[in-house]
matplotlib code that plots the C-alpha trace (Angstrom):
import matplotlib.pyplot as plt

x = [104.1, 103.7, 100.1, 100.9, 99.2, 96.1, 95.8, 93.6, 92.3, 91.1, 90.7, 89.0, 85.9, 86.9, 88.0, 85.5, 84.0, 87.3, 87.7, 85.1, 85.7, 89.4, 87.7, 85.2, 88.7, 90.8, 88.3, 89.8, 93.3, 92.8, 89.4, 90.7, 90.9, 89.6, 87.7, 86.8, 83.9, 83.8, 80.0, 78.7, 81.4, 81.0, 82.9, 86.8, 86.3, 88.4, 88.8, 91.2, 89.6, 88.2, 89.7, 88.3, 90.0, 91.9, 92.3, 95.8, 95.6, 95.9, 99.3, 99.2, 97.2, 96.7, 95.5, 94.1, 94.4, 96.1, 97.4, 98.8, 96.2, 94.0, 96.4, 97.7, 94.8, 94.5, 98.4, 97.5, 94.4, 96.4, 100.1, 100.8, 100.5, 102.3, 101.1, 101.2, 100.0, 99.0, 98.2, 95.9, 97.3, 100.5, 100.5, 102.7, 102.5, 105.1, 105.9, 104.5, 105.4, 104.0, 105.9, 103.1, 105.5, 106.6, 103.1, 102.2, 105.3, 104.3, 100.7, 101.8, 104.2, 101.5, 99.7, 101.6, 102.8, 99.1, 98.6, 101.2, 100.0, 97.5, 94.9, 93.7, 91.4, 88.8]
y = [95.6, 98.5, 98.9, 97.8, 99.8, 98.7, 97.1, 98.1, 96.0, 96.9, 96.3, 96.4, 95.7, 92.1, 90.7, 92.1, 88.4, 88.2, 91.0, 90.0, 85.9, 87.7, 89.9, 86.5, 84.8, 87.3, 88.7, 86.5, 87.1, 90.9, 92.5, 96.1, 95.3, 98.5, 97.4, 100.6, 102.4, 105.7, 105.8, 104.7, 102.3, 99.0, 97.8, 97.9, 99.1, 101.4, 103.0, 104.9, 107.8, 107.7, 105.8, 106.0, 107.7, 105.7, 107.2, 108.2, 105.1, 102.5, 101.7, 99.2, 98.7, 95.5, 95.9, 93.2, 93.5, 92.7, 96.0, 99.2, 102.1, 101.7, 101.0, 104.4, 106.9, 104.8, 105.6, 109.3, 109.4, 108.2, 108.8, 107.6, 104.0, 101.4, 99.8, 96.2, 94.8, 91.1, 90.1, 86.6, 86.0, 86.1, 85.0, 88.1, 90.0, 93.6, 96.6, 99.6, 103.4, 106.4, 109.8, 112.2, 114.9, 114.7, 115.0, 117.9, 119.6, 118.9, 120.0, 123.1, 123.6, 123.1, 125.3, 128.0, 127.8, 127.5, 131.1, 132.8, 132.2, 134.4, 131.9, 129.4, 126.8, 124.0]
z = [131.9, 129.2, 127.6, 123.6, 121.3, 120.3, 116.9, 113.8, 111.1, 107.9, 103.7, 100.8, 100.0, 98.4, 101.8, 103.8, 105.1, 106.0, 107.7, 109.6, 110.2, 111.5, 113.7, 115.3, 115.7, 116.9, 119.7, 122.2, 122.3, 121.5, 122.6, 122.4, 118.4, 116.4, 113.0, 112.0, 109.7, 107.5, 106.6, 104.3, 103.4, 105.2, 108.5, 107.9, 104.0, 102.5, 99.0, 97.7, 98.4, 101.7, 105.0, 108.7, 110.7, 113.6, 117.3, 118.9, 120.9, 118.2, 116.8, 114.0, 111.2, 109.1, 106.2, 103.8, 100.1, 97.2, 95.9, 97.7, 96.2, 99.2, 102.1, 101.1, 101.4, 105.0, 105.6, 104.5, 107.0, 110.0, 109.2, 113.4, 113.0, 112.1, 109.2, 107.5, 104.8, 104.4, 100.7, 100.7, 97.8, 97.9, 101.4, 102.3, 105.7, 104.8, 106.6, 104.5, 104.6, 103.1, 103.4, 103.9, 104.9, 101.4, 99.8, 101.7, 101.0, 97.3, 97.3, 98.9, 96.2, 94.0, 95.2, 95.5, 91.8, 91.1, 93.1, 91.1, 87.7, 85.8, 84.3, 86.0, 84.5, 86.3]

ax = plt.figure().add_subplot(projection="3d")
ax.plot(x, y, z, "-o")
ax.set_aspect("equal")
plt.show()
């Protein structure tokens, strides 16, 4: 049979006992499961502004929270997998997409505006 990819599972901060009671529980039926770190945030943490980054041989990501601002910078980080979104409460498991083609054609833009102007102020 055909090697699935391997699956990824991460959150914010607020779920991170979860993340972890998940990880106990899942272990068994999925022992290739990837619950990564970017130091020094805590196992499977991610903030808005800094997400591990996941290998090429993981496919899907879950990601526990109750808002998309997180989820995204994780989307941004590792714009090859799959990625899902299960809100605790809400009870919702959805299919998310970011379009990160789009925001690098619009920071380039950005930048190159930026490079044609005259006075330029931090």
């Amino acid at each position: 049979p055909p090697r699935l990819p391997r699956l990824a599972l991460m959150g914010t901060i607020q779920f991170a006992g979860a993340l972890q009671h998940a990880r106990r529980q899942l272990n068994e039926d999925y022992p290739d499961l990837v619950v990564p770190q970017a130091k020094p945030l805590s196992v499977a943490e991610t903030l808005g502004c800094t997400s591990a980054l996941l290998g090429p041989e993981v496919g899907v990501l879950v990601f526990v929270a109750d808002g998309r601002f997180h989820l995204e910078a994780a989307m941004i980080q590792n714009p090859h997998v799959l990625a899902y979104r299960y809100d605790p409460y809400a009870k919702l498991l959805t299919r998310e997409s970011y379009d990160t083609a789009e925001l690098k054609r619009q920071r380039r833009a950005a930048i190159h505006a930026a490079a044609e102007q005259q006075v330029f102020g931090v």
